[in-house]
mmCIF entry with sequence, helices, sheets and N, C-alpha, C, O atoms, coordinates in Angstrom:
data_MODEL
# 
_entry.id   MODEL 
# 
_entity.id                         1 
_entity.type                       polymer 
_entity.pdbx_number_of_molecules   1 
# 
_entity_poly.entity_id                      1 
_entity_poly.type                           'polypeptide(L)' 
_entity_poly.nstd_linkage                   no 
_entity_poly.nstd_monomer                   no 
_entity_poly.pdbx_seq_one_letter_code       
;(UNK)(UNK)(UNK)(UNK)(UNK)(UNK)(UNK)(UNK)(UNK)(UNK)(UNK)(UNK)(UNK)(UNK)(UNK)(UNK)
(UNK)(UNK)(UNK)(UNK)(UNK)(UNK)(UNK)(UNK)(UNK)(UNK)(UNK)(UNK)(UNK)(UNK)(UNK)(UNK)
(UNK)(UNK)(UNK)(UNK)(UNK)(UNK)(UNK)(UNK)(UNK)(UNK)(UNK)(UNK)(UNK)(UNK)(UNK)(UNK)
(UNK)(UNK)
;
_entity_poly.pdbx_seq_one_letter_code_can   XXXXXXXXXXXXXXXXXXXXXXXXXXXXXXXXXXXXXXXXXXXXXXXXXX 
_entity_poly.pdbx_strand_id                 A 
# 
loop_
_entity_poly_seq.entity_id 
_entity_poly_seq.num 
_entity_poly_seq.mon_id 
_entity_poly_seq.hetero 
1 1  UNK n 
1 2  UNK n 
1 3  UNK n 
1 4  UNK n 
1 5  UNK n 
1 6  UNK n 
1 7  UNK n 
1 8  UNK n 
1 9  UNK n 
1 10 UNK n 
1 11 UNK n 
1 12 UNK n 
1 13 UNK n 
1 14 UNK n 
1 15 UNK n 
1 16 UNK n 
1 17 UNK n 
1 18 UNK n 
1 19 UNK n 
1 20 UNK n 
1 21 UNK n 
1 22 UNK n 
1 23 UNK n 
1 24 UNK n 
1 25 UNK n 
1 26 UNK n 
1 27 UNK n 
1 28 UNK n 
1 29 UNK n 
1 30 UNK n 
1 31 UNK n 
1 32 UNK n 
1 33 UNK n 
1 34 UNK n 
1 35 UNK n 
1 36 UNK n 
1 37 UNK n 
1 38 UNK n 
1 39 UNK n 
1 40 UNK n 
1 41 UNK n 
1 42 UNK n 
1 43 UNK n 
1 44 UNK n 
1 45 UNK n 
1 46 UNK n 
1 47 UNK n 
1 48 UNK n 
1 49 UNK n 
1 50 UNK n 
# 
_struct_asym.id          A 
_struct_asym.entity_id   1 
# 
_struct_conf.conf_type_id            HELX_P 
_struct_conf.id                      HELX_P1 
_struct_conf.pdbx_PDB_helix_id       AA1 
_struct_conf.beg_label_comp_id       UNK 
_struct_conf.beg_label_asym_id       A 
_struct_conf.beg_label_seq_id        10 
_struct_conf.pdbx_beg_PDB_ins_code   ? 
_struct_conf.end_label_comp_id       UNK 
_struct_conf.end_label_asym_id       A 
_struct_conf.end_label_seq_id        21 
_struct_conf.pdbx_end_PDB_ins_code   ? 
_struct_conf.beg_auth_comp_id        UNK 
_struct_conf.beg_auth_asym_id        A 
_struct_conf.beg_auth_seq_id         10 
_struct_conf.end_auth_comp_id        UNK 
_struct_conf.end_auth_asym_id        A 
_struct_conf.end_auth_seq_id         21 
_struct_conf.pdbx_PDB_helix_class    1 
_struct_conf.details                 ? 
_struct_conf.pdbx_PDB_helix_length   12 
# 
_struct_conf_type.id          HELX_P 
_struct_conf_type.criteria    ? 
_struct_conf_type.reference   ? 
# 
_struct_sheet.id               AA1 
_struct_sheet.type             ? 
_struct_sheet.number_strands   2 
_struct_sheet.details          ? 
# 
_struct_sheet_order.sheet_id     AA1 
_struct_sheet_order.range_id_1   1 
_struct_sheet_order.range_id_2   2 
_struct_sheet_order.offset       ? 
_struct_sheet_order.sense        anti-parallel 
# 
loop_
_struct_sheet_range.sheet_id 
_struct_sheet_range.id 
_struct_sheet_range.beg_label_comp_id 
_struct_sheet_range.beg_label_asym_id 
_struct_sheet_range.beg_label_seq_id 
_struct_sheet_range.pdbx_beg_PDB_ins_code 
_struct_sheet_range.end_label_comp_id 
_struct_sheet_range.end_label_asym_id 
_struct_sheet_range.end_label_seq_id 
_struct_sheet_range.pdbx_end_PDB_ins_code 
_struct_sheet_range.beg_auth_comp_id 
_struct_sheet_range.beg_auth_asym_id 
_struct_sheet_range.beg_auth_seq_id 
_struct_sheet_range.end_auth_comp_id 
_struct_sheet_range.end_auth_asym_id 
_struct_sheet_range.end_auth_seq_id 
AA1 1 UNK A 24 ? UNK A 29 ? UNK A 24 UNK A 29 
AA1 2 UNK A 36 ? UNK A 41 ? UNK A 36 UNK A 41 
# 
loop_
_atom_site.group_PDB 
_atom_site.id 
_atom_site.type_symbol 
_atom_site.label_atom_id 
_atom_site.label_alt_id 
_atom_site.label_comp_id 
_atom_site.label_asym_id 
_atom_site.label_entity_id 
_atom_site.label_seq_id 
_atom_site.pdbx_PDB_ins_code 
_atom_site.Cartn_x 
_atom_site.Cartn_y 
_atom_site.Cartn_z 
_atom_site.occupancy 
_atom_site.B_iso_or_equiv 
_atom_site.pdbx_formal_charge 
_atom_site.auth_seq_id 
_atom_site.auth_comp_id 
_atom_site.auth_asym_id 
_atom_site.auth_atom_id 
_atom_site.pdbx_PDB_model_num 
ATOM 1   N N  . UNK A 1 1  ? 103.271 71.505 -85.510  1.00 0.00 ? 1  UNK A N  1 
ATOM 2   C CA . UNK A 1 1  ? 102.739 70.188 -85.830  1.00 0.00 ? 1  UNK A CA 1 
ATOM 3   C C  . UNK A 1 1  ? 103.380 69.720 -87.141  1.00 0.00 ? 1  UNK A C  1 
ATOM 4   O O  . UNK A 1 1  ? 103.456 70.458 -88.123  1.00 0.00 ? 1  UNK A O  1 
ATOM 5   N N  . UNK A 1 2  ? 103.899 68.294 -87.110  1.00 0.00 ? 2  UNK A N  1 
ATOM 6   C CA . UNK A 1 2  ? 104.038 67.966 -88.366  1.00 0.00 ? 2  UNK A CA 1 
ATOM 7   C C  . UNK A 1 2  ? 103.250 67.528 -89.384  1.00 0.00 ? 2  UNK A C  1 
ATOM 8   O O  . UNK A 1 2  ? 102.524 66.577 -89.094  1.00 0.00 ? 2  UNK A O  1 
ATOM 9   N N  . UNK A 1 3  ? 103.158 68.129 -90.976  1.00 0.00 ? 3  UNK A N  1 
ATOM 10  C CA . UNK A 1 3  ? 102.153 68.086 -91.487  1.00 0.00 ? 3  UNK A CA 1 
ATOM 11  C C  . UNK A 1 3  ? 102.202 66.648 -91.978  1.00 0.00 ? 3  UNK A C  1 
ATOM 12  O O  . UNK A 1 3  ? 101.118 66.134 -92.253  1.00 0.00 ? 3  UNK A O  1 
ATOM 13  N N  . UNK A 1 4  ? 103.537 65.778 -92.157  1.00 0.00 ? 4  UNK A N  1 
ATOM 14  C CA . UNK A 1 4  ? 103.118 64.581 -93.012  1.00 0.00 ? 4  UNK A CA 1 
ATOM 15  C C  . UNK A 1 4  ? 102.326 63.326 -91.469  1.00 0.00 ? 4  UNK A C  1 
ATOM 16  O O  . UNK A 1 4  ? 101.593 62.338 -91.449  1.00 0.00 ? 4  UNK A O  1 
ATOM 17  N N  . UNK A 1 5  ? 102.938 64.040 -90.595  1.00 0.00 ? 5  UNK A N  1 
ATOM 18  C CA . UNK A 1 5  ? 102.052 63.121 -89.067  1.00 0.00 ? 5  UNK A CA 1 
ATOM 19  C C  . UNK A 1 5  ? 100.443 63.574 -88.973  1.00 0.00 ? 5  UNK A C  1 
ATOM 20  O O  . UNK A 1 5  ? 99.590  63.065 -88.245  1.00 0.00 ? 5  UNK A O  1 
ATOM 21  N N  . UNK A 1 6  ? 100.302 64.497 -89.763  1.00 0.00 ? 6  UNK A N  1 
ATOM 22  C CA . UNK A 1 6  ? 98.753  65.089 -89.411  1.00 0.00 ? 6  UNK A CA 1 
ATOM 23  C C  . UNK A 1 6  ? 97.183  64.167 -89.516  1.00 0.00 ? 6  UNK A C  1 
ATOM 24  O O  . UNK A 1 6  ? 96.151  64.175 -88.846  1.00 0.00 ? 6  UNK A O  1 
ATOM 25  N N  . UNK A 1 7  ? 97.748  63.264 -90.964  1.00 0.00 ? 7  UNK A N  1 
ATOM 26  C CA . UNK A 1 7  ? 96.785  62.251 -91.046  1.00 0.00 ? 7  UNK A CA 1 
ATOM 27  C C  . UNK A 1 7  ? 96.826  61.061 -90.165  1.00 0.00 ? 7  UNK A C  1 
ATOM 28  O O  . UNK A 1 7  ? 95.965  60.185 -90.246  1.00 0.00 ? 7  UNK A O  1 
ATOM 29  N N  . UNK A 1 8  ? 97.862  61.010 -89.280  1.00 0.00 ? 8  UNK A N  1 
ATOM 30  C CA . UNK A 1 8  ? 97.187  59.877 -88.395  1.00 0.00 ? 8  UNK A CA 1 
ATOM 31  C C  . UNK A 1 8  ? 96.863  59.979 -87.366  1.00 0.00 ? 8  UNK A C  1 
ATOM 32  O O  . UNK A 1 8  ? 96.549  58.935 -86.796  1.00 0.00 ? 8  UNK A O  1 
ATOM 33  N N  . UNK A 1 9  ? 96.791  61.007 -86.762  1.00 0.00 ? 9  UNK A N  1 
ATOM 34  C CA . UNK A 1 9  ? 96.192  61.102 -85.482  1.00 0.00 ? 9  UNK A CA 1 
ATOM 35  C C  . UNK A 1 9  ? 94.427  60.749 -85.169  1.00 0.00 ? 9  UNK A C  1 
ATOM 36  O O  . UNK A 1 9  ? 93.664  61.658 -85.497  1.00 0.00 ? 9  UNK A O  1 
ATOM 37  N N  . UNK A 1 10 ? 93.978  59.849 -84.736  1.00 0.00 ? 10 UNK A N  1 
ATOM 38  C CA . UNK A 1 10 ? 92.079  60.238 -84.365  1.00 0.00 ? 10 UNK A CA 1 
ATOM 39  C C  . UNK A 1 10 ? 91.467  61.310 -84.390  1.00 0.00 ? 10 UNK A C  1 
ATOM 40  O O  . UNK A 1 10 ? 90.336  61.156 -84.853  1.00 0.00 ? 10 UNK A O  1 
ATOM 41  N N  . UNK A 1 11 ? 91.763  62.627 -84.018  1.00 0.00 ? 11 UNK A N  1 
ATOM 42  C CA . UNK A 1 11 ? 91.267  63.779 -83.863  1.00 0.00 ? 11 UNK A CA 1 
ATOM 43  C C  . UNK A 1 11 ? 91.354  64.266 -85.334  1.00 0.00 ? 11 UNK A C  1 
ATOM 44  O O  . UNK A 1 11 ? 90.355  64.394 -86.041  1.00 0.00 ? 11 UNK A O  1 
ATOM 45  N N  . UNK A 1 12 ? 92.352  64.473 -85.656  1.00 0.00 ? 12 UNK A N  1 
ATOM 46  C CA . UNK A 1 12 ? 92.770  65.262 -87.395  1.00 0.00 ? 12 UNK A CA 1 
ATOM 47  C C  . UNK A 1 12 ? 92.103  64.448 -88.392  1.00 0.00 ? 12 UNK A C  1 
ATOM 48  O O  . UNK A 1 12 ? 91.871  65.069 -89.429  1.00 0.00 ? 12 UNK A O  1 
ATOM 49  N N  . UNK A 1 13 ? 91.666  63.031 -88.378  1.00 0.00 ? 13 UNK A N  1 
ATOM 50  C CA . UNK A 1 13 ? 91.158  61.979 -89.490  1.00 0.00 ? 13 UNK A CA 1 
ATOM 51  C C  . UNK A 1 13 ? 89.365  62.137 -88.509  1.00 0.00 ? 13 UNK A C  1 
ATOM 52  O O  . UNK A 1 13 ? 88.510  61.898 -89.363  1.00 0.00 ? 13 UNK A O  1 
ATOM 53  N N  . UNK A 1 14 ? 88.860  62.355 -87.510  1.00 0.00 ? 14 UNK A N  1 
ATOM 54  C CA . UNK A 1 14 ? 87.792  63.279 -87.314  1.00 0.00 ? 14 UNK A CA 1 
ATOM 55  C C  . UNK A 1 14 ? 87.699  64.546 -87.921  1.00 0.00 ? 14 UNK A C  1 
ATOM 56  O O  . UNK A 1 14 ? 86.601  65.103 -87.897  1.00 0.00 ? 14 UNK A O  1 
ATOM 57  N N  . UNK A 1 15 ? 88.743  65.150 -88.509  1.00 0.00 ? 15 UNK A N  1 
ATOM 58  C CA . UNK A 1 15 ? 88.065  66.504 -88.643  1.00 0.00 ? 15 UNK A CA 1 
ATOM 59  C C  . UNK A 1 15 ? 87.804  66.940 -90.044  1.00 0.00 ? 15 UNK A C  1 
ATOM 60  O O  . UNK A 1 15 ? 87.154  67.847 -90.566  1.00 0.00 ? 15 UNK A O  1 
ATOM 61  N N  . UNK A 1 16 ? 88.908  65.490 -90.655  1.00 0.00 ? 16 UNK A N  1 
ATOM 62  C CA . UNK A 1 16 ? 88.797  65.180 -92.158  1.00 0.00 ? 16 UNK A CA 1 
ATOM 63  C C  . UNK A 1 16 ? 86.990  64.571 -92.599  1.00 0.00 ? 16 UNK A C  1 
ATOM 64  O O  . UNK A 1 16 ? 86.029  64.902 -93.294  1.00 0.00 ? 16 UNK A O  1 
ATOM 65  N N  . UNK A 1 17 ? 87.337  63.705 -91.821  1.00 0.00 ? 17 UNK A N  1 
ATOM 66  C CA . UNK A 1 17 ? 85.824  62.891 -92.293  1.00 0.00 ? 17 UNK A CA 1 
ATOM 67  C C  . UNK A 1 17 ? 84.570  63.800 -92.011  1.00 0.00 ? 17 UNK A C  1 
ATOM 68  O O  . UNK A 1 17 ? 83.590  63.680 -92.746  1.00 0.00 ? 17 UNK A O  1 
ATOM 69  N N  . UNK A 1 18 ? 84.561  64.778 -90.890  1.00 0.00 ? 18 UNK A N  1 
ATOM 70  C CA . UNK A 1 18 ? 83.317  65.584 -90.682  1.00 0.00 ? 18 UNK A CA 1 
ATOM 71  C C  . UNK A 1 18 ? 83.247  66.731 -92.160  1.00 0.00 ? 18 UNK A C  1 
ATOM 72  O O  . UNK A 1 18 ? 82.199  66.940 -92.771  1.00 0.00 ? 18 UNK A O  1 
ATOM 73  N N  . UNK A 1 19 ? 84.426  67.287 -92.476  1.00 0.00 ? 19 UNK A N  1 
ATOM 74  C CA . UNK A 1 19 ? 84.448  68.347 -93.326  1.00 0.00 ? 19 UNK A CA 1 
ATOM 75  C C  . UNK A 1 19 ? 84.272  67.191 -95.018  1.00 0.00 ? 19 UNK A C  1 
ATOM 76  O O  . UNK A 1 19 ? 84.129  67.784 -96.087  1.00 0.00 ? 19 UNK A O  1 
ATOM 77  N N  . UNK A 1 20 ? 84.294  66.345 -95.008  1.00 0.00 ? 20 UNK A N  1 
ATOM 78  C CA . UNK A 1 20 ? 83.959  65.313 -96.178  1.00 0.00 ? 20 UNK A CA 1 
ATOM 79  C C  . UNK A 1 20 ? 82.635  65.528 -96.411  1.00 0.00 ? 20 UNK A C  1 
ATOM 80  O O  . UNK A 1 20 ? 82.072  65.934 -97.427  1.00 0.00 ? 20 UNK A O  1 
ATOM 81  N N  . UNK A 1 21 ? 82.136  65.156 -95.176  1.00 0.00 ? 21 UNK A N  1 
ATOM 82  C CA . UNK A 1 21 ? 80.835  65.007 -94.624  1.00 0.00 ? 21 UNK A CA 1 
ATOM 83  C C  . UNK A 1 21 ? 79.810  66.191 -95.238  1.00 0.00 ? 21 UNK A C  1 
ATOM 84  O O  . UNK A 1 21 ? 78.762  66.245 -95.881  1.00 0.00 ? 21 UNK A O  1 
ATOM 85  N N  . UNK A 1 22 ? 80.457  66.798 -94.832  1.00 0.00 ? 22 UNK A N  1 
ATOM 86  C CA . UNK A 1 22 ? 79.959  68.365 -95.135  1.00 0.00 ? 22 UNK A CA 1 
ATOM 87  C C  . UNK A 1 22 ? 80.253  69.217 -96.457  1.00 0.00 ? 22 UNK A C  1 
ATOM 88  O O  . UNK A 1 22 ? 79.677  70.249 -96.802  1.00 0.00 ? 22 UNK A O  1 
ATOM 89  N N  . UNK A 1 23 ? 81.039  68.703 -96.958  1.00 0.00 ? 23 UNK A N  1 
ATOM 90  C CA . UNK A 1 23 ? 81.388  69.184 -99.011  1.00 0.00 ? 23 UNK A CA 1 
ATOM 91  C C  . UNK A 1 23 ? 82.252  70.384 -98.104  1.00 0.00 ? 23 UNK A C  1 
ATOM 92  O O  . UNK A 1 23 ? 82.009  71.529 -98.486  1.00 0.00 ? 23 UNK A O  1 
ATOM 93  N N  . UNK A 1 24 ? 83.167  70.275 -97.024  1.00 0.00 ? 24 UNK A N  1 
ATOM 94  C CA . UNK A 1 24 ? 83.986  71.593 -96.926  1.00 0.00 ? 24 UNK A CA 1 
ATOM 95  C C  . UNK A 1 24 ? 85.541  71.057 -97.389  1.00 0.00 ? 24 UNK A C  1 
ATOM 96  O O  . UNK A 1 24 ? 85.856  69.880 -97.563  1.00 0.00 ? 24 UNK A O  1 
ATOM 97  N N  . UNK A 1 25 ? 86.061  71.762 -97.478  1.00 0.00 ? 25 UNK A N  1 
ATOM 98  C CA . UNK A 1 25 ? 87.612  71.471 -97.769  1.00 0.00 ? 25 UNK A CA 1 
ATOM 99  C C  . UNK A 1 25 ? 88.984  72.120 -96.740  1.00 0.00 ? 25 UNK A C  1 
ATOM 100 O O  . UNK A 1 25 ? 89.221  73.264 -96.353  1.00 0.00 ? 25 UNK A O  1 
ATOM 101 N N  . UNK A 1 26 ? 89.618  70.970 -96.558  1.00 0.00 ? 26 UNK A N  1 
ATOM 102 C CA . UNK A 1 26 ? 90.503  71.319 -95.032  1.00 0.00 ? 26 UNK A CA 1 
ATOM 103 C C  . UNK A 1 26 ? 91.765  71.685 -95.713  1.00 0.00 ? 26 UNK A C  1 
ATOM 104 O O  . UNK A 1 26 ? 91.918  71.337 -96.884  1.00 0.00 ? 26 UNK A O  1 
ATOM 105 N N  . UNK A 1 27 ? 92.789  72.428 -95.024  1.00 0.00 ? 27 UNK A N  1 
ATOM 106 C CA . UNK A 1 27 ? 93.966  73.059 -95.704  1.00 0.00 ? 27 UNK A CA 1 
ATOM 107 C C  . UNK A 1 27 ? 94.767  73.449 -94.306  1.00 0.00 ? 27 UNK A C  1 
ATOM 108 O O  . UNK A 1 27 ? 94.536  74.488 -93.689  1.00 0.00 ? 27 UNK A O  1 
ATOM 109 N N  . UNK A 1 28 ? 95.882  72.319 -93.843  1.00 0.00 ? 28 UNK A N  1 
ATOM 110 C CA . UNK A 1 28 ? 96.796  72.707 -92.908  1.00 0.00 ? 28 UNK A CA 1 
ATOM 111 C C  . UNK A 1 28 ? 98.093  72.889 -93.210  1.00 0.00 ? 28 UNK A C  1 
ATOM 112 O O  . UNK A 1 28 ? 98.942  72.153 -93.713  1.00 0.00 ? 28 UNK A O  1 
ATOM 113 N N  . UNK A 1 29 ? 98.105  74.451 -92.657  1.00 0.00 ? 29 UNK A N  1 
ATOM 114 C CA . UNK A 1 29 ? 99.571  75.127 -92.729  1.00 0.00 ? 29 UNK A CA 1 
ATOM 115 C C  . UNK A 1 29 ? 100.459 75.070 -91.548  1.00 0.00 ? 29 UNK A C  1 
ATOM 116 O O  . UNK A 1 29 ? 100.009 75.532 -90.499  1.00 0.00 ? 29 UNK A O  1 
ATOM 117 N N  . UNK A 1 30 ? 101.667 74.568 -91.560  1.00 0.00 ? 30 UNK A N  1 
ATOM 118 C CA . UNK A 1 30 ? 102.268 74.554 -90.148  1.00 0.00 ? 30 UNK A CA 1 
ATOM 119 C C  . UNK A 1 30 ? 103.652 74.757 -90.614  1.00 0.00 ? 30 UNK A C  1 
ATOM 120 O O  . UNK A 1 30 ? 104.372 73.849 -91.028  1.00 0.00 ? 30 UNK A O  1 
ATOM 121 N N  . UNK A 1 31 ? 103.992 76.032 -90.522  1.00 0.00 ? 31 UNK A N  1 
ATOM 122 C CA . UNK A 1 31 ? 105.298 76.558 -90.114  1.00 0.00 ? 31 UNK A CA 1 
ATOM 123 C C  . UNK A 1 31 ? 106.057 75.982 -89.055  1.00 0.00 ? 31 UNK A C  1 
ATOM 124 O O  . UNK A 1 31 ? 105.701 75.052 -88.331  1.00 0.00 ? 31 UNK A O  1 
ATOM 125 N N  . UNK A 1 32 ? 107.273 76.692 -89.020  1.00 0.00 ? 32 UNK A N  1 
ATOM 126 C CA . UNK A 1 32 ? 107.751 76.137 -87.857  1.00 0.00 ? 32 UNK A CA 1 
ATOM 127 C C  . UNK A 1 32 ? 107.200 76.774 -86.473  1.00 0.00 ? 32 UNK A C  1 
ATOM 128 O O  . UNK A 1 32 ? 107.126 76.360 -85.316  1.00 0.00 ? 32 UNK A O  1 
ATOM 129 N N  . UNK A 1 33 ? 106.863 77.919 -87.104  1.00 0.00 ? 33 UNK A N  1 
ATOM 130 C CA . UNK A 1 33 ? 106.014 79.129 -85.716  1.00 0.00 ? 33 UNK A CA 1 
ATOM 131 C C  . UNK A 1 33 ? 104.717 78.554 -85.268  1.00 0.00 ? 33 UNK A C  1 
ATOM 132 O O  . UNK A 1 33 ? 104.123 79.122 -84.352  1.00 0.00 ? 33 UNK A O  1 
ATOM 133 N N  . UNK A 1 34 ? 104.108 77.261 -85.934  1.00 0.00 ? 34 UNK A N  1 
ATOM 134 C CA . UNK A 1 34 ? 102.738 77.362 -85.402  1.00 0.00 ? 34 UNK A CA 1 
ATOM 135 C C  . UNK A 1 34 ? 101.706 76.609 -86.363  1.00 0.00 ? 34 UNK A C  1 
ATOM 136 O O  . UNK A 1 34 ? 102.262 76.146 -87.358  1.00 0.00 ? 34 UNK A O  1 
ATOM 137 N N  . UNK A 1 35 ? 100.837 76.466 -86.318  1.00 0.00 ? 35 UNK A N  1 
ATOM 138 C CA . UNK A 1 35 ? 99.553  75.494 -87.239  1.00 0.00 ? 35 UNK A CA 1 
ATOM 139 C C  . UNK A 1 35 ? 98.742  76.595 -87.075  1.00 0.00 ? 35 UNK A C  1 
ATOM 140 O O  . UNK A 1 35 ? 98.626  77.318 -86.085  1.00 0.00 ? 35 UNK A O  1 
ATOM 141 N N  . UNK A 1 36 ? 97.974  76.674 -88.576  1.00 0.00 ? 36 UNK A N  1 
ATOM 142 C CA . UNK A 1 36 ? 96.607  77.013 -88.484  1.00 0.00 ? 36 UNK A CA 1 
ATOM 143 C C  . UNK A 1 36 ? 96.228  75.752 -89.969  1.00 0.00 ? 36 UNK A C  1 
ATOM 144 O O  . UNK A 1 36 ? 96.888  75.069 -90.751  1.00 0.00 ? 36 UNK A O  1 
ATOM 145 N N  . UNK A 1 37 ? 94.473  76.091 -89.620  1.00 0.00 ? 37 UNK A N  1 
ATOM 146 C CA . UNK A 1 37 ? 93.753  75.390 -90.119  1.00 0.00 ? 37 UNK A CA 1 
ATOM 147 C C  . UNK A 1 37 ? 92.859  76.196 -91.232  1.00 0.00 ? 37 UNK A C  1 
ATOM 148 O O  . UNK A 1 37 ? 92.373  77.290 -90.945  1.00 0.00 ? 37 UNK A O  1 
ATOM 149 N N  . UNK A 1 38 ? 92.689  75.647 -92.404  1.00 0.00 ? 38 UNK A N  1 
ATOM 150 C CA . UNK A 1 38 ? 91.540  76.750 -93.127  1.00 0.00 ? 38 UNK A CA 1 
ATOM 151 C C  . UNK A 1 38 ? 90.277  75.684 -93.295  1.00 0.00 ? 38 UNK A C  1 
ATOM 152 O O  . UNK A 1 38 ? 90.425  74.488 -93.546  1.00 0.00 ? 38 UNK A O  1 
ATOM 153 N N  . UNK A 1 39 ? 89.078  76.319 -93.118  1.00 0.00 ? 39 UNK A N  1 
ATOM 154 C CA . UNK A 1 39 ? 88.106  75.332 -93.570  1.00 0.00 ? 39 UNK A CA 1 
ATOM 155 C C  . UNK A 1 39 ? 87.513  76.233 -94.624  1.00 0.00 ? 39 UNK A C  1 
ATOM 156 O O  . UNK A 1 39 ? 87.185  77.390 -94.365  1.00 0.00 ? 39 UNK A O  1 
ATOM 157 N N  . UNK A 1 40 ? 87.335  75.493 -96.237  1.00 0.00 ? 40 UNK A N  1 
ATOM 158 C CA . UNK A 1 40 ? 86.714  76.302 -97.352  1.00 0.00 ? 40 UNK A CA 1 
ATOM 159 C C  . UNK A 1 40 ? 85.468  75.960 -97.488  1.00 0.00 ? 40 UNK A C  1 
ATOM 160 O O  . UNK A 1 40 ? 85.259  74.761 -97.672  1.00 0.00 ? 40 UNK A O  1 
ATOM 161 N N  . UNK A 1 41 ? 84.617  76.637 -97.452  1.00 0.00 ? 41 UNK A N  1 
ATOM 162 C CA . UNK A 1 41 ? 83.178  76.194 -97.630  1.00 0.00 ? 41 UNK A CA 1 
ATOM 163 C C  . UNK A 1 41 ? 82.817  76.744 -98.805  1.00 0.00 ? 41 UNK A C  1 
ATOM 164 O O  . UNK A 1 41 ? 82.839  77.962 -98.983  1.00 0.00 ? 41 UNK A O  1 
ATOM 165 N N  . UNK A 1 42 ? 82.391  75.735 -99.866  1.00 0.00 ? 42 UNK A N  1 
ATOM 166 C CA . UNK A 1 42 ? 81.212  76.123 -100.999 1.00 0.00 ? 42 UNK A CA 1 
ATOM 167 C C  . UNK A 1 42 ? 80.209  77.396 -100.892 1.00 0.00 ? 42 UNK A C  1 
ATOM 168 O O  . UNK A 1 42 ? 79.645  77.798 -99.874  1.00 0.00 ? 42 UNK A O  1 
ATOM 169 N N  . UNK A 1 43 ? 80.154  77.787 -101.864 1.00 0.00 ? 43 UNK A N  1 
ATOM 170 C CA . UNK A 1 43 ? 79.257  79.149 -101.860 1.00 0.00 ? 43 UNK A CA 1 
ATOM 171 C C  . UNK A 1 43 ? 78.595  78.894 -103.212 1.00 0.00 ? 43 UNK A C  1 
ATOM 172 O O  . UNK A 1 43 ? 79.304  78.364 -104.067 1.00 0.00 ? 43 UNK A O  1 
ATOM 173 N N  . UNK A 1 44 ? 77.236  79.220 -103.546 1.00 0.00 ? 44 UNK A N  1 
ATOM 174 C CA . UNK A 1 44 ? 76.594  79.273 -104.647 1.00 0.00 ? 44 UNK A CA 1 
ATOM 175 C C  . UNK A 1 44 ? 75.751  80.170 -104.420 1.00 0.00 ? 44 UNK A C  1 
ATOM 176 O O  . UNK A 1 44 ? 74.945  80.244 -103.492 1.00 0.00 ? 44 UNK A O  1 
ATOM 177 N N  . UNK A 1 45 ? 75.985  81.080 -105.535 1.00 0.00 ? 45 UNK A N  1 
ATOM 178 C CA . UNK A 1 45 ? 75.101  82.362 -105.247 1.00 0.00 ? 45 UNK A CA 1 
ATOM 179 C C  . UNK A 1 45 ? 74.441  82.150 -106.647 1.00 0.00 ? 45 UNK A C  1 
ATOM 180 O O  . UNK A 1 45 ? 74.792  82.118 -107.827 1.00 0.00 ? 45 UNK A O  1 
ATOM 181 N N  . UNK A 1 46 ? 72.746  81.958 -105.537 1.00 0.00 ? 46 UNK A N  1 
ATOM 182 C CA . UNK A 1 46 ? 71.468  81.713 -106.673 1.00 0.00 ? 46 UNK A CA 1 
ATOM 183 C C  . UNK A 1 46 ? 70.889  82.858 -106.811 1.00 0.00 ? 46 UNK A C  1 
ATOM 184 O O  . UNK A 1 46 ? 70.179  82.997 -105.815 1.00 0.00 ? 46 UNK A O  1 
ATOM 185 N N  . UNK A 1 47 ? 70.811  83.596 -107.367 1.00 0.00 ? 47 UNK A N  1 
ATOM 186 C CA . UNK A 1 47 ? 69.770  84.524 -108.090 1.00 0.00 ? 47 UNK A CA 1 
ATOM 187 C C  . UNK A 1 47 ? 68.611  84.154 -108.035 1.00 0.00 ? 47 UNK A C  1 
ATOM 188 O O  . UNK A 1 47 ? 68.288  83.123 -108.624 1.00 0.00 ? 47 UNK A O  1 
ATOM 189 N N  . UNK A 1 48 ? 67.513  85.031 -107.185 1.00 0.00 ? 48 UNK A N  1 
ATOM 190 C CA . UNK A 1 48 ? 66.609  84.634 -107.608 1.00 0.00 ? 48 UNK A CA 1 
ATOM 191 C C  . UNK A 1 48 ? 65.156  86.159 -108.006 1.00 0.00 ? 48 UNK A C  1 
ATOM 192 O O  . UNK A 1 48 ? 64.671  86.909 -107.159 1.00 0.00 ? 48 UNK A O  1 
ATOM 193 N N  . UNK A 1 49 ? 64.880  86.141 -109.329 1.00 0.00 ? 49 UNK A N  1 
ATOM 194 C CA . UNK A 1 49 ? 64.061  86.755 -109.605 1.00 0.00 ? 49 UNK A CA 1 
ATOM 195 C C  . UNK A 1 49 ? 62.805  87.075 -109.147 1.00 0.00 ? 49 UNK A C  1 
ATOM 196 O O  . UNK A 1 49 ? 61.962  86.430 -109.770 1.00 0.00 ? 49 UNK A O  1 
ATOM 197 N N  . UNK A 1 50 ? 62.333  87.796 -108.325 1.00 0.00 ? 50 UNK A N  1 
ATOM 198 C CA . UNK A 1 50 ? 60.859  87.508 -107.832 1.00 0.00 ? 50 UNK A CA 1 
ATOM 199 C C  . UNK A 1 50 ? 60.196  88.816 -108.040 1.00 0.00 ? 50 UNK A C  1 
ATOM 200 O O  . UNK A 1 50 ? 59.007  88.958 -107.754 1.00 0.00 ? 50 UNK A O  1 
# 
């Protein structure tokens, strides 16, 4: 897949706006061998004393 074509497709600008949506962060790698996708999700590790 080409990465600078990635933002215009309907599907890929869906998958942007859902992970917006969601505080995740999208990261596409595409070699010439192939695409993958990373989705980063927030982590907060609360302590909690009880």
């Amino acid at each position: 897949m080409d990465k600078n074509l990635a933002t215009n497709g309907i599907c890929i600008q869906n998958i942007y706006k859902r992970a917006d949506l969601s505080n995740l962060k999208i990261i596409i790698n595409s070699p010439p061998n192939g695409t993958s996708f990373i989705i980063e999700i927030p982590y907060e590790n609360e302590s909690h004393n009880h």
